[in-house]
C-alpha positions as CSV (number, residue, x, y, z in Angstrom):
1,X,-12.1,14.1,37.0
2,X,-10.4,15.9,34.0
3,X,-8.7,12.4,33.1
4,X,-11.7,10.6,33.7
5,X,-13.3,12.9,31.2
6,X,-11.1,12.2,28.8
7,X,-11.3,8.7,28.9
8,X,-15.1,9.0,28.0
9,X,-14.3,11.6,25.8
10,X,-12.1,8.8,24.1
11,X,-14.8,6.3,24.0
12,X,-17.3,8.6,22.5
13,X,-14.8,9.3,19.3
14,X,-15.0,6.1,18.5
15,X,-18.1,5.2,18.0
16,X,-18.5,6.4,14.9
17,X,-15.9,4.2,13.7
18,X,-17.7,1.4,15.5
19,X,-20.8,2.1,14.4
20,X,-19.7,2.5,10.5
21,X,-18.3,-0.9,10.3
22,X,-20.2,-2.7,12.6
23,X,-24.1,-2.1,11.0
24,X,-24.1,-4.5,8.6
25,X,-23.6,-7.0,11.0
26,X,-24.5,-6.1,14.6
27,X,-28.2,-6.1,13.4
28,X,-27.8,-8.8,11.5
29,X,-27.2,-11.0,13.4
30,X,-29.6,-10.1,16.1
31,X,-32.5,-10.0,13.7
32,X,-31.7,-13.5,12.6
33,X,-31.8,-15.0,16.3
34,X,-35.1,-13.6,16.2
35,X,-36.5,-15.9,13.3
36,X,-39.3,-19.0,14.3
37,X,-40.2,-21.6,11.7
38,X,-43.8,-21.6,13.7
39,X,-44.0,-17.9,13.2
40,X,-44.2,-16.4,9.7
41,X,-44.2,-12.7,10.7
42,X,-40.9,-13.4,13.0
43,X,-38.5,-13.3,9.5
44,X,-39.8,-9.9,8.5
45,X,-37.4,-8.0,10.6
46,X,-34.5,-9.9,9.1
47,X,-35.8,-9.3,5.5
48,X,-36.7,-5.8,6.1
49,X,-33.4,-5.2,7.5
50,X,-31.5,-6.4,5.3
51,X,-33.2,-5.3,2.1
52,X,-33.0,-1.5,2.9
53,X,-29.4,-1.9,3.8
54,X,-28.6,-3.4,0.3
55,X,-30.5,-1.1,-1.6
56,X,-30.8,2.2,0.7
57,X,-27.9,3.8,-1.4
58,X,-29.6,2.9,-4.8
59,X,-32.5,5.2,-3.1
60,X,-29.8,8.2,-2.5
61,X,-28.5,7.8,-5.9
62,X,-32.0,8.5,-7.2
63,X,-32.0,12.1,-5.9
64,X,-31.4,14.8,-8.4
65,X,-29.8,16.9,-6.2
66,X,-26.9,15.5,-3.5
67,X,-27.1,15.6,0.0
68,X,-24.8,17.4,2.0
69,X,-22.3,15.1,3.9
70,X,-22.9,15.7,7.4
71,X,-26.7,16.6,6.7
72,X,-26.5,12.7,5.4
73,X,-24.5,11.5,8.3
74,X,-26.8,13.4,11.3
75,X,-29.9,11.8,9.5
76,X,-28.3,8.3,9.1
77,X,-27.4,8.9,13.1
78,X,-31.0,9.9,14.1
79,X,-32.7,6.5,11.7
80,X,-30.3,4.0,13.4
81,X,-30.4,5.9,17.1
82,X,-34.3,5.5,16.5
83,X,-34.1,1.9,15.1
84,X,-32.0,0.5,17.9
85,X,-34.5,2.1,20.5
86,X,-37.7,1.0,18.3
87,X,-35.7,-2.8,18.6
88,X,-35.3,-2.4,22.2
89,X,-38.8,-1.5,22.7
90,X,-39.6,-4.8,20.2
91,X,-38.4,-6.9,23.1
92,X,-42.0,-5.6,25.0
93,X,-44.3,-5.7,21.8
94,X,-43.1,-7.4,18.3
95,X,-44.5,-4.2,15.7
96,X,-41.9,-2.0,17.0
97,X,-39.2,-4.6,15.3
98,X,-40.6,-4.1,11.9
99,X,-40.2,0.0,12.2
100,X,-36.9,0.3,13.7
101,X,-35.7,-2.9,11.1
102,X,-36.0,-0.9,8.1
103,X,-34.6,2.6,9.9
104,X,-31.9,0.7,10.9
105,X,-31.7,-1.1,7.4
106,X,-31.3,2.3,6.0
107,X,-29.0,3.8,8.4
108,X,-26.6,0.7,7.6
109,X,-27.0,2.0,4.1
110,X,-26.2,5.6,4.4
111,X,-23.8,5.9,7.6
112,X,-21.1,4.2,6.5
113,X,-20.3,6.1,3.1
114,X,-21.5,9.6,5.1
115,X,-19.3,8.9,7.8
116,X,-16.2,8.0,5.0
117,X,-17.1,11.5,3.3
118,X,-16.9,13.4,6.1
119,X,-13.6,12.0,7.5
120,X,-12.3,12.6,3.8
121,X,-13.5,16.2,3.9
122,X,-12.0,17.0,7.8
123,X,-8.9,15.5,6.4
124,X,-8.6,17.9,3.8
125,X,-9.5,20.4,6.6
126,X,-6.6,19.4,8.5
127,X,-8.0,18.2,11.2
128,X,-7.7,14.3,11.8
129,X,-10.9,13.0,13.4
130,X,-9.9,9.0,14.0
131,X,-6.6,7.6,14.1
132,X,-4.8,4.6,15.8
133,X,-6.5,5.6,19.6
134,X,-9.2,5.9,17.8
135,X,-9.4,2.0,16.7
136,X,-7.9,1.0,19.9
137,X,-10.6,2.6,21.9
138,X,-12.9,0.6,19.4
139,X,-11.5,-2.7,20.1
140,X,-12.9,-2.4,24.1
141,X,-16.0,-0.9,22.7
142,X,-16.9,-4.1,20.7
143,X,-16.2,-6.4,24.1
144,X,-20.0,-5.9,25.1
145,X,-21.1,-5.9,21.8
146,X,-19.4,-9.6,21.4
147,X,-20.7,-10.2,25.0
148,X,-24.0,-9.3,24.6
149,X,-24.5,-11.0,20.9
150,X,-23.3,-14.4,22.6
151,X,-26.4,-14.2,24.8
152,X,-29.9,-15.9,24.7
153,X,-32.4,-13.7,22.5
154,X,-34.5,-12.4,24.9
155,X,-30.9,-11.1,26.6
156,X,-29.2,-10.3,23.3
157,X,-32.3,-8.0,22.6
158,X,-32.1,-5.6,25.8
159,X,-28.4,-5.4,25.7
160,X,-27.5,-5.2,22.1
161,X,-30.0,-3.2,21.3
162,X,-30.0,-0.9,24.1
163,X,-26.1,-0.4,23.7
164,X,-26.5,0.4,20.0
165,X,-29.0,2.9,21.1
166,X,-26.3,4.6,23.3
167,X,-23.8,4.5,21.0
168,X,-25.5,6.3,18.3
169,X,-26.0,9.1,21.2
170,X,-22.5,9.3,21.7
171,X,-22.1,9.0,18.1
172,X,-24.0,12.1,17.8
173,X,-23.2,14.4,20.3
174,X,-19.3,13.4,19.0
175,X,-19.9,15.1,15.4
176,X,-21.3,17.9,16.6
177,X,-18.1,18.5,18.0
178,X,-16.1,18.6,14.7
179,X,-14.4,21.0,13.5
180,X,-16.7,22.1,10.4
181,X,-19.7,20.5,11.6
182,X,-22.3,22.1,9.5
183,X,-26.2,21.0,8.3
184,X,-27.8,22.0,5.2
185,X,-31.2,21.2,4.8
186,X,-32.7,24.1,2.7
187,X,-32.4,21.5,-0.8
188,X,-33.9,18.4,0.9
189,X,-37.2,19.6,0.1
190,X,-36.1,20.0,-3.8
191,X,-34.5,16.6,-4.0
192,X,-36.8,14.7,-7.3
193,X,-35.5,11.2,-8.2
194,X,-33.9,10.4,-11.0
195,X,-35.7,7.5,-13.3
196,X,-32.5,5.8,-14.1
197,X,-31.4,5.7,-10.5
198,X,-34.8,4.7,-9.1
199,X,-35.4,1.5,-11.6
200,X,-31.9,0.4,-9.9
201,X,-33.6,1.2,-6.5
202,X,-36.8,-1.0,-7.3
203,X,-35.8,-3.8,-9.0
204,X,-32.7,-4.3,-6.5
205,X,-35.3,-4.2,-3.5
206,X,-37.7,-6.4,-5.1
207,X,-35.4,-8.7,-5.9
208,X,-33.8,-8.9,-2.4
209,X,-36.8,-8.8,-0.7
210,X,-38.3,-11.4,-2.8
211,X,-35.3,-14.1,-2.1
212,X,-35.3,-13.2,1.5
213,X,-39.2,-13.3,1.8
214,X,-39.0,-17.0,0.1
215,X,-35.9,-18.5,1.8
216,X,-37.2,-17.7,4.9
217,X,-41.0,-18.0,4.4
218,X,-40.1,-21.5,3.0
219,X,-41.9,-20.6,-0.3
220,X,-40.1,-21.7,-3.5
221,X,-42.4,-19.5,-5.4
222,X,-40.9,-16.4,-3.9
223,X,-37.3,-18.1,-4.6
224,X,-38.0,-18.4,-8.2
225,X,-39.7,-15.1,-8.9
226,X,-36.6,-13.6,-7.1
227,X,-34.3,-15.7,-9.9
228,X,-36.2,-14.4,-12.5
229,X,-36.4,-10.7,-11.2
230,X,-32.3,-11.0,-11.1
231,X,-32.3,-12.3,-14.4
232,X,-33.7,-9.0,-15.6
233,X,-31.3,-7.4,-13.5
234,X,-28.2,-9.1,-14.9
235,X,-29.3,-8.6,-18.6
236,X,-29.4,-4.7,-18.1
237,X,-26.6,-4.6,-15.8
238,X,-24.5,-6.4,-19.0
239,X,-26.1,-3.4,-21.3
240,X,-25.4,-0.5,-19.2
241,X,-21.9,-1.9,-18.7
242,X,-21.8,-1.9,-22.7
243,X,-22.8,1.6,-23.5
244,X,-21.5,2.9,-20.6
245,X,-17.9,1.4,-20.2
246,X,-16.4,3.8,-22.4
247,X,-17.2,6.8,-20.1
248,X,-15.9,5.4,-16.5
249,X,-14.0,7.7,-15.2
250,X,-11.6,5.0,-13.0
251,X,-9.6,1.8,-14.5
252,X,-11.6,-1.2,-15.4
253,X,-9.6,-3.1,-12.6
254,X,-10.8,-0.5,-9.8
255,X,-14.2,-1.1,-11.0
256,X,-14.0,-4.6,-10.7
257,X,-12.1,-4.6,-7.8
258,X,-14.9,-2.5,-6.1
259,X,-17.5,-4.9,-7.4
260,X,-15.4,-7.7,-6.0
261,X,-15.2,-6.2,-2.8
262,X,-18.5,-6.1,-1.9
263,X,-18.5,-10.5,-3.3
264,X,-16.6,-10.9,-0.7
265,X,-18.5,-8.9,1.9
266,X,-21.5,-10.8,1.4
267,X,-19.3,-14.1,1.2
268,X,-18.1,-13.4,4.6
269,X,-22.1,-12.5,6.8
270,X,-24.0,-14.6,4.1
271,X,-22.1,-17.7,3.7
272,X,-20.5,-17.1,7.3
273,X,-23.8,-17.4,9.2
274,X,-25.0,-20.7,6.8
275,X,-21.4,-22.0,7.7
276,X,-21.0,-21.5,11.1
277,X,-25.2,-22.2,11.7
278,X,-24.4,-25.9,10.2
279,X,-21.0,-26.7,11.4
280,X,-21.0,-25.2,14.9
281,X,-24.1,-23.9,15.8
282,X,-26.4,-20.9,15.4
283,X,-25.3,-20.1,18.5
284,X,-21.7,-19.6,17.9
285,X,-22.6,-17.0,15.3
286,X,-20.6,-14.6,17.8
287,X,-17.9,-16.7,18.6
288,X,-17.0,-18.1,15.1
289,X,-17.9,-14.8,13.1
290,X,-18.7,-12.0,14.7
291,X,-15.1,-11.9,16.6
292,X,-12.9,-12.7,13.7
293,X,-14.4,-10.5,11.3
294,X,-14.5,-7.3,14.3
295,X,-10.6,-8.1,14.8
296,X,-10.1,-8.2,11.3
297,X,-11.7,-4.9,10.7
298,X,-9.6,-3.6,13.7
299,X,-6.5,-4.7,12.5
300,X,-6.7,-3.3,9.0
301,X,-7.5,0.0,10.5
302,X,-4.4,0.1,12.7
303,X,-2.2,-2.0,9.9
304,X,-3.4,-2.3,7.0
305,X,-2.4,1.4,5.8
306,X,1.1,0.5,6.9
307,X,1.0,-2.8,4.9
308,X,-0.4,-1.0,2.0
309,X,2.9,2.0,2.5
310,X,5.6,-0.8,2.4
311,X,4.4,-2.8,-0.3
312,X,6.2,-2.0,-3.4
313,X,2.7,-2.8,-5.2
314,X,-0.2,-2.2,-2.8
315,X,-2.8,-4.0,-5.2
316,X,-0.2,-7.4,-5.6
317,X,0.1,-7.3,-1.9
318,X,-4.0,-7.2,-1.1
319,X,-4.6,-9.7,-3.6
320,X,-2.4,-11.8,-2.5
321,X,-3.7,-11.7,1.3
322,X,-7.4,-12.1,0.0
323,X,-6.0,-15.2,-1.8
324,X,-4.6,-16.5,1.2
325,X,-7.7,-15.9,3.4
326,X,-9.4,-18.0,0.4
327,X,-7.1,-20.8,0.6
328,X,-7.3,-20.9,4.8
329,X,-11.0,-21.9,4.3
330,X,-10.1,-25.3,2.5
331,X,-8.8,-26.1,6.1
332,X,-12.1,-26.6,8.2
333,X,-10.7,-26.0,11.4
334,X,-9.2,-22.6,9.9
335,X,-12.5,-21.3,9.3
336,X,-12.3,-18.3,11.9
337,X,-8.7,-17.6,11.3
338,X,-9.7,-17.2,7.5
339,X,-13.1,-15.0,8.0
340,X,-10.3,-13.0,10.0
341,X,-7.6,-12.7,7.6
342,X,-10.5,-12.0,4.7
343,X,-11.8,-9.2,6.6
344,X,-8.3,-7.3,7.2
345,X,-7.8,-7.5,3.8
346,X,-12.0,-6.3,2.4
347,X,-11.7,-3.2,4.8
348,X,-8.1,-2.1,4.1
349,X,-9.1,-2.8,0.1
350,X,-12.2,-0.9,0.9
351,X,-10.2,2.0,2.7
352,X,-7.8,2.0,-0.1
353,X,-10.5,2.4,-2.8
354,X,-12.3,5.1,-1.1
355,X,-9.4,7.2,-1.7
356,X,-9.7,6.6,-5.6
357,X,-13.0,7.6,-5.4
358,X,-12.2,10.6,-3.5
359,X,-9.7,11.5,-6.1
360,X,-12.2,11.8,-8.9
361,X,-12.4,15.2,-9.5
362,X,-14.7,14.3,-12.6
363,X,-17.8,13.3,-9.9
364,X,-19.6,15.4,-7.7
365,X,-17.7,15.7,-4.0
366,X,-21.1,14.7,-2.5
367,X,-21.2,11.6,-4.8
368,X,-18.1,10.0,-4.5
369,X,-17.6,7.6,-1.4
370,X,-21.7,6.6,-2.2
371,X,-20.6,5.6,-5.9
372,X,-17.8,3.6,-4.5
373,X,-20.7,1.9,-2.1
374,X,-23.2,1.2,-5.0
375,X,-20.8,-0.4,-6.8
376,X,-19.6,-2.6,-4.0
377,X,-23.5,-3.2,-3.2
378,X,-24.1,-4.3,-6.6
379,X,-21.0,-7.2,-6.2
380,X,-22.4,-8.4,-3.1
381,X,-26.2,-8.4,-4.5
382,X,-24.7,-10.2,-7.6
383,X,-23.0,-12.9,-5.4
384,X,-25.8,-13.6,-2.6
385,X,-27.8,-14.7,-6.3
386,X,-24.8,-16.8,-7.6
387,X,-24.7,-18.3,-4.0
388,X,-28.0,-19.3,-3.5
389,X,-28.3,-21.2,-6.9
390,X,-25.2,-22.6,-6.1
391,X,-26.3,-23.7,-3.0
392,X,-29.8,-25.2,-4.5
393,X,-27.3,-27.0,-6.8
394,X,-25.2,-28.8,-4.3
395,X,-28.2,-29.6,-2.1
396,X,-30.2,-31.3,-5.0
397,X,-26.8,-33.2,-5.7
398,X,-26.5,-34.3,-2.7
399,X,-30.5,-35.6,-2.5
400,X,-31.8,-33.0,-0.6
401,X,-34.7,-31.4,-0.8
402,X,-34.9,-27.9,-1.7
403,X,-36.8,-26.7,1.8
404,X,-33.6,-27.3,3.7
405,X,-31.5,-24.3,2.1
406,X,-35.0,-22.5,3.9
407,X,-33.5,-23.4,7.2
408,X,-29.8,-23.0,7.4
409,X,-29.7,-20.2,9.2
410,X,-31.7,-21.3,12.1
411,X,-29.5,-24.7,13.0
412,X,-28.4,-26.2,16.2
413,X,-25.6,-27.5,14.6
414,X,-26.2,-30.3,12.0
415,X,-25.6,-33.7,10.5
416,X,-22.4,-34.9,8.8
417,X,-23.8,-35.1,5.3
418,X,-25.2,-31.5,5.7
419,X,-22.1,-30.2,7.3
420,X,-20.2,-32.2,4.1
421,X,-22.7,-30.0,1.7
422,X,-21.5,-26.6,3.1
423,X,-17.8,-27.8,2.7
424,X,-18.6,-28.3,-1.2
425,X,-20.2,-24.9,-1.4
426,X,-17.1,-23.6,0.5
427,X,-14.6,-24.3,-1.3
428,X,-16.6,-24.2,-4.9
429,X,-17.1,-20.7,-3.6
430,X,-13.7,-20.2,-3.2
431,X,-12.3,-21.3,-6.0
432,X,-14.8,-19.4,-8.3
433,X,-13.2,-15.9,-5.9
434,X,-9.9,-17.1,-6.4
435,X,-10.9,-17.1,-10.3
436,X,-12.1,-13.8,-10.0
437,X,-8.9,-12.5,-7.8
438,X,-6.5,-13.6,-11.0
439,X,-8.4,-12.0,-13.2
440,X,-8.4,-8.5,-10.9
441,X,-4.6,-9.3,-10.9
442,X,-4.1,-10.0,-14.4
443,X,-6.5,-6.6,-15.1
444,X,-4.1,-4.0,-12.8
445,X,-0.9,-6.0,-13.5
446,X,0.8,-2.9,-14.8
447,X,-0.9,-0.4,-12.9
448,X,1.8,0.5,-10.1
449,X,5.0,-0.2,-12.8
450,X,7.5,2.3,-12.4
């Protein structure tokens, strides 16, 4: 009995770590399957989802005053454990879906840099919360999640959904166990929001919303307005950058590097699910995306630290694997093995660069790891834009009407032309993230010289 409890003791510290890396896609992906061209209202989980998890840390940056870590990680916990029952009830009447979308849209948004933070903080404790068992115990926790997402809908949404609502239990009644588990909620109620912060907020969520509403409502009005909203967006991104570059408090290259980061992040769901929805099947979401990118994430947990301790420069090395993950998508049947080399090297790049962050002495503790995320939010924002005009692009090239970037992500698997329209995109896309690597490369070339 004593072994046996350990075993589930096992299980239950890694959910955490499951959970942290596996929001932004788990209920992705399940929110998609849910989307009918008959029925308008069936996209809104999708858009609602999606939406707060871009721009949910915008909305913590706003407060005046930070929140705790663990206050931050207990109520990111309770909003998903709540939106993964809410989406389990959704399977018996359809309103509950647009409630627990957005809490779980949020708590995609919030738990991962919370969870980061607090590991940080135990760490510096002494007492080491996740570690190799950790992510092996991880690995068999994502079998049913893989399982369950390769399923018909009406399956996918009782078992998914109901195992994500068990694992934020044993999520929760894991942190409680740490060793300087503490909440503070006294200032919560003294939290104002900061103008600056809060524009950021609103014009990110109206923008997102806006291109998810018309891409999926098949309304080119919405697509436009959402163009035009970005526009705005880009021209006072390009003067806060201005007046505000002389004040960063990390390199130029570990800025950028950040804001690349999150590109490829949204290169890998975003174009992933168009990709795999036209080549192979909307079905095979699970097979040709969700797998690759888990083991990916798996591996650079267990390896990628190791990698990054033997390299003699740790940026050269990670740029240099991203670069090859870019190049393995010029080879069609490669796909999978390169959405699986591309996400070793985004989450050990993202584990490297939450330690800079955590560094920074200069920002507050409670901000640190949530600056790191804004920034990498604000890369993959930037890139879904550049995508879908690049997309529209290619499609009008090829003499298709606009209407059929609308339904992409809902395909059976595809004609040849079509499927010959997403290998342009692919590799254009590539080649523009390649650009963008040599520049990151050219930017930190002496930053590890001896």
């Amino acid at each position: 009995m004593e072994k046996m409890k350990t075993v589930w003791r096992s299980f239950a510290q890694a959910t955490p770590f499951i959970l942290s890396n596996t929001l932004i896609i788990v209920p992705y992906l399940l929110y998609i399957h849910l989307i009918d061209s008959s029925k308008s209202a069936s996209v809104l989980p999708f858009v609602l989802f999606y939406t707060f998890r871009m721009t949910g840390v915008f909305l913590i940056r706003s407060f005046e005053r930070s929140i705790e870590k663990y206050t931050l990680l207990i109520v990111a916990l309770l909003l998903g454990g709540i939106g993964s029952l809410l989406s389990l009830l959704g399977a018996v009447a359809f309103p509950f879906f647009l409630v627990g979308s957005i809490f779980l849209g949020l708590s995609a948004s919030l738990f991962p840099p919370a969870n980061v933070s607090v590991n940080y903080f135990e760490r510096a404790q002494g007492s080491k919360i996740a570690g190799g068992k950790t992510y092996l115990f991880g690995l068999l926790l994502l079998v049913p999640l893989f399982f369950g997402l390769s399923l018909p809908i009406k399956d996918q949404l009782v078992i998914v959904s109901g195992l994500y609502t068990l694992y934020f239990v044993f999520a929760y009644a894991t942190i409680r166990r740490y060793p300087h588990y503490e909440l503070d909620f006294k200032d919560l109620s003294k939290n104002v929001f900061s103008t600056k912060e809060l524009v950021w907020f609103g014009l990110f969520f109206v923008a997102i919303f806006l291109l998810r509403s018309g891409r999926l409502l098949f309304n080119e009005v919405y697509l436009n307005a959402a163009i035009l909203v970005f526009s705005l967006i880009f021209v006072l991104s390009v003067y806060w950058v201005k007046v505000k570059k002389r004040t960063w408090r990390l390199p130029l290259w570990v800025n950028t590097l950040t804001f690349y980061n999150g590109m490829i992040g949204n290169f890998l769901i975003l174009f992933g699910t168009f990709y795999v929805a036209v080549v192979y099947g909307k079905d095979n979401l699970s097979l040709y995306l969700f797998l690759p990118y888990s083991l990916g994430l798996i591996g650079a947990m267990l390896f990628g630290g190791v990698l990054r301790k033997k390299a003699e420069n740790p940026l050269k090395i990670q740029l240099l694997g991203m670069g090859l993950g870019l190049v393995l998508l010029f080879y069609q049947p490669a796909f999978p093995l390169a959405i699986g080399v591309l996400s070793f090297f985004k989450s050990s790049v993202g584990s490297w660069l939450n330690g800079w962050y955590y560094q920074q002495e200069s920002i507050e503790t409670e901000q640190r790891i949530i600056a790191k995320y804004a920034t990498s939010n604000k890369g993959s924002i930037a890139h879904q834009f550049v995508l879908m005009v690049f997309l529209l692009l290619v499609l009008r090239y090829a003499h298709f009407p606009a209407n059929e970037l609308f339904v992409l992500p809902n395909l059976y698997q595809s004609n040849q032309a079509l499927i010959e329209v997403m290998n342009i995109v692919k590799n254009g896309s590539s080649i523009f993230l390649l650009i963008w690597l040599a520049v990151i490369g050219r930017m930190g070339r002496h930053a590890f010289d001896h």
